[in-house]
N, C-alpha and C positions, 0 to 999 in steps of 0.2 A: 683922089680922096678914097675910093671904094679899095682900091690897091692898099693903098695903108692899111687901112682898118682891117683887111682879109689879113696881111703880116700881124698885124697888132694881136688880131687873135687867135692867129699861131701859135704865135708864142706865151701867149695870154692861156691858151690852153693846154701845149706843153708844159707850160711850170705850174699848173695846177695839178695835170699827170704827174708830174716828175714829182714836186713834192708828196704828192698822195701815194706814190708808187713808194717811197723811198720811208715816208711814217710807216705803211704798212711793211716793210720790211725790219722797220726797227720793231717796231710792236710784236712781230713774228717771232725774232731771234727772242726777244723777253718771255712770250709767249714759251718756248722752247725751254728756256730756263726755268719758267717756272712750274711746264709740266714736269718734272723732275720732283717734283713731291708726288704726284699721284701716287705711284707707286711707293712712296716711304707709308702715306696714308693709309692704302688697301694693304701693305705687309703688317703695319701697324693695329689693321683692322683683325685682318686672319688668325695676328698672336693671342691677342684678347678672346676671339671667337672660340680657338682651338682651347684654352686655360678653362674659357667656359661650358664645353663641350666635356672635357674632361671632367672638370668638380660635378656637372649630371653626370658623368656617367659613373663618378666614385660616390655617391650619393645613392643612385640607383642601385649600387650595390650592398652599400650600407641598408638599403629596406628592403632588399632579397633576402638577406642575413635576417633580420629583424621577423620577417614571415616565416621563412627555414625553422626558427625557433620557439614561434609560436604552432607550429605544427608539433615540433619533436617533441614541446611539452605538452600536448594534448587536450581534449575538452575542460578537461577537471580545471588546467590553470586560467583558459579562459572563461570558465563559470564564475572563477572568482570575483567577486564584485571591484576589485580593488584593483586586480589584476586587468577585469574588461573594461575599467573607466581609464587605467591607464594606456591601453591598446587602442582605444577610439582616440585619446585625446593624439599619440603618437601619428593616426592614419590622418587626422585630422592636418596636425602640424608637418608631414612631409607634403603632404599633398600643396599646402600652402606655400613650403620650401621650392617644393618643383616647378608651381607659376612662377612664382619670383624668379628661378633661375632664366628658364625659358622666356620669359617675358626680358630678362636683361640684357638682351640683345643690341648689340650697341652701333648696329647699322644703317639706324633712324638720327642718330647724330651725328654720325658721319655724312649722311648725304645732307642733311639740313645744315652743317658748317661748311660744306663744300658750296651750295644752294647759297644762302648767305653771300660766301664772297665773291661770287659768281658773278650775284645781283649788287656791287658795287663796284667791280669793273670801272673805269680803267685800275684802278690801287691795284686790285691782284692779278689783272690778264688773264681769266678765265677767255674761253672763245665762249662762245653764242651762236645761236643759227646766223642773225648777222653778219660774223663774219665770215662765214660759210658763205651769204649769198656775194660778200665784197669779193672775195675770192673767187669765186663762178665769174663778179662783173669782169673781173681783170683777163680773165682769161678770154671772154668774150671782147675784151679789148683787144687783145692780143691777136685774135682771130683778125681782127677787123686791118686792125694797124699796119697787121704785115702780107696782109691778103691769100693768109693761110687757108689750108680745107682742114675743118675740123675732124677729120676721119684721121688725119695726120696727127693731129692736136691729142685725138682719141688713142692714141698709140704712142702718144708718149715723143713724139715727135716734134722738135721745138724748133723752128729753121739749122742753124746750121752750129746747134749745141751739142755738143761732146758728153754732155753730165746724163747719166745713164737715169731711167724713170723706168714707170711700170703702164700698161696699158688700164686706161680707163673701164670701169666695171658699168656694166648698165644703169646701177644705182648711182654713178659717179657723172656718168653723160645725162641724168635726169635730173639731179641738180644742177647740174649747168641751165639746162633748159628751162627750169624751173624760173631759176633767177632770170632769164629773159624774159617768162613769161610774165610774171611780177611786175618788170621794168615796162607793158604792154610793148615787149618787141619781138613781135612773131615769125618777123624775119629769122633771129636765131633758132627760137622755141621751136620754129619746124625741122631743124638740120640738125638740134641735137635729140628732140623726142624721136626722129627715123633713128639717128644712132642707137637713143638707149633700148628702140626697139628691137632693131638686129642685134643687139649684143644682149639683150635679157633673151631673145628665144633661144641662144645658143647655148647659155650658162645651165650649168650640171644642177647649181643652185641660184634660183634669181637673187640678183641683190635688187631690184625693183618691182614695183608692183602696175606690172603689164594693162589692168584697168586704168591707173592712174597715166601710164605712158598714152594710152588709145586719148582720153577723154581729153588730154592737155592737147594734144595733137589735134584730134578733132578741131578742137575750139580755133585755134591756130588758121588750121585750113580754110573752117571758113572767115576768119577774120583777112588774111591774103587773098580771098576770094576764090576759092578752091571747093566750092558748098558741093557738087559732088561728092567729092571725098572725102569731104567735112561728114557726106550723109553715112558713105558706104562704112568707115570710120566707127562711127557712132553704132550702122548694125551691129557691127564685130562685138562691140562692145556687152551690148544687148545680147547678143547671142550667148556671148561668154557668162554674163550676170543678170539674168532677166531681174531679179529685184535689185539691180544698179538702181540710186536714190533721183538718178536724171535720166541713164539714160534712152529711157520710153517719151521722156515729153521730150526730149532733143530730138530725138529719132522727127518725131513729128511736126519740130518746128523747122527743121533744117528742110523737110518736105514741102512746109509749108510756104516758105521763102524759093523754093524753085516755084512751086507752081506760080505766086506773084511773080517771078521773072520769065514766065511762059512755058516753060519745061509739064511736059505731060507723064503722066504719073507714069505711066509705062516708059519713061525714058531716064525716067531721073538715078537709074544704077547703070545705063549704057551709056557707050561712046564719051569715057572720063577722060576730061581733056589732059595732056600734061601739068605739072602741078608750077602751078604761077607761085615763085616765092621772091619779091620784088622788094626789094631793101629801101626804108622811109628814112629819108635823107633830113627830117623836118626839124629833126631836135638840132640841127647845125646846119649853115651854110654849104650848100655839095662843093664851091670851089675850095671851101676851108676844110673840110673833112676827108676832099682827096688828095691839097697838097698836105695836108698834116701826115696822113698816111704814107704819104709818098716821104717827106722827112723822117720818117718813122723805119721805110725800108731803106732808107741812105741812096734814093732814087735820084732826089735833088741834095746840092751840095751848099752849106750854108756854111758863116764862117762861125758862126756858135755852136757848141756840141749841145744838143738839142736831146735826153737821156730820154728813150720810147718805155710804152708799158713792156 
């Protein structure tokens, strides 16, 4: 009976993959088509901007002119009563001219109808952070499915795909992590915060923000049980931002959870054990999550074509 029910949700879980794999690729390709206006939008933005940029700057010239000649005509014509009630009322009305132009800026309506259809999704497929983290899951799938090293993953390396990519930016390996970290799975979260950390110290310019890499990490460590590291982590962090908004009360509570497990204060930066990062099998059955996996590398041979993330 147990034997069934492990096939049952094999495939029970495959065709929940398979269909979520296959929306999210149609939603993609739509997606793709429909960023194909951005760019009409933002050109359409620029032309307007530039027409307006122009009529101030032929305006502004129009009331160089306008000063130019009331200098050449001199005090006399502006003593004139008739002549200085007409020159205040003119200084009065350009100046009002120039708000108006300047204020009609029309880049507050652009983003508030792009905003708009954003926020009615699905009709227009805008993305959303969202799908940025479904995207991080899948890849974190992927990882798992085929028993890849994500340093592989992080280079663009796809098992044994031919279709050329580009390597992952620090900021690109911290949303992966991110969205692990989200999911509480800190099995991932600590394999891709080390990546996004070696690849942010190396970048000319960071695309991530190395407090935010330390503090995810941190937490991480010692959620796998790694509170050493969890602590040594957290100094770094401190060191680097002493007004960091946490972490001085981390520092101390991470202290505070060795000394409860016996660790003397003088030992709590020495003799850091290897880093325990032990994969929680809990959200699925281990015999179902390893033969899935194993269907997934074409390890085992079944006679349905079984489509992997």
């Amino acid at each position: 009976m147990n034997a069934k029910w492990t096939v049952f949700n094999i495939y029970l879980l495959t065709a929940i993959v398979s269909a979520e794999f296959y929306r999210s690729l149609t939603l993609l390709k739509t997606i793709i088509g429909t960023e194909k206006s951005i760019p009409i939008i933002i050109n359409d933005y620029v032309e307007k901007e530039l027409k307006r940029l122009d009529h101030l700057n032929k305006f502004a010239q129009e009331i160089q002119e306008h000063n130019d000649k009331a200098i050449r005509d001199g005090e006399e014509a502006i003593r004139h009563p008739i002549n200085a009630f007409l020159l205040i009322k003119a200084m009065i009305s350009n100046w009002n001219k120039v708000v108006k132009i300047m204020r009609s800026n029309s880049a507050d309506g652009v983003i508030l109808n792009v905003t708009r259809q954003m926020a009615i999704r699905p009709c227009n497929n805008y993305l959303t952070k969202e799908d940025l983290s479904e995207a991080a899951t899948r890849l974190l799938q992927l990882h798992d499915a085929n028993q890849m090293n994500n340093k592989d993953i992080a280079k663009g390396k796809i098992l044994n795909s031919e279709l050329q990519t580009v390597d992952l930016t620090a900021g690109d390996c911290f949303e992966i992590g991110r969205a692990a970290y989200r999911a509480y799975d800190y099995y991932h979260t600590i394999m891709w915060m080390q990546e996004a950390r070696e690849r942010v110290e190396k970048e000319a310019v960071p695309t991530a923000n190395l407090e935010d890499i330390l503090e995810h990490l941190a937490f991480s460590m010692y959620k796998q049980g790694n509170l050493k590291r969890a602590l040594l982590l957290t100094d770094e962090l401190y060191r680097m931002n002493p007004d960091h908004p946490r972490a001085k009360d981390n520092v101390k509570e991470y202290e505070d959870l060795l000394e409860d497990n016996g660790v003397q204060h003088t030992d709590m930066r020495r003799d850091i054990p290897p880093v325990n990062n032990v994969r929680d099998d809990d959200d699925l059955d281990a015999s179902v999550k390893l033969m899935y996996e194993a269907l997934c590398r074409q390890a085992l041979s079944v006679n349905a074509s079984l489509p992997c993330v």
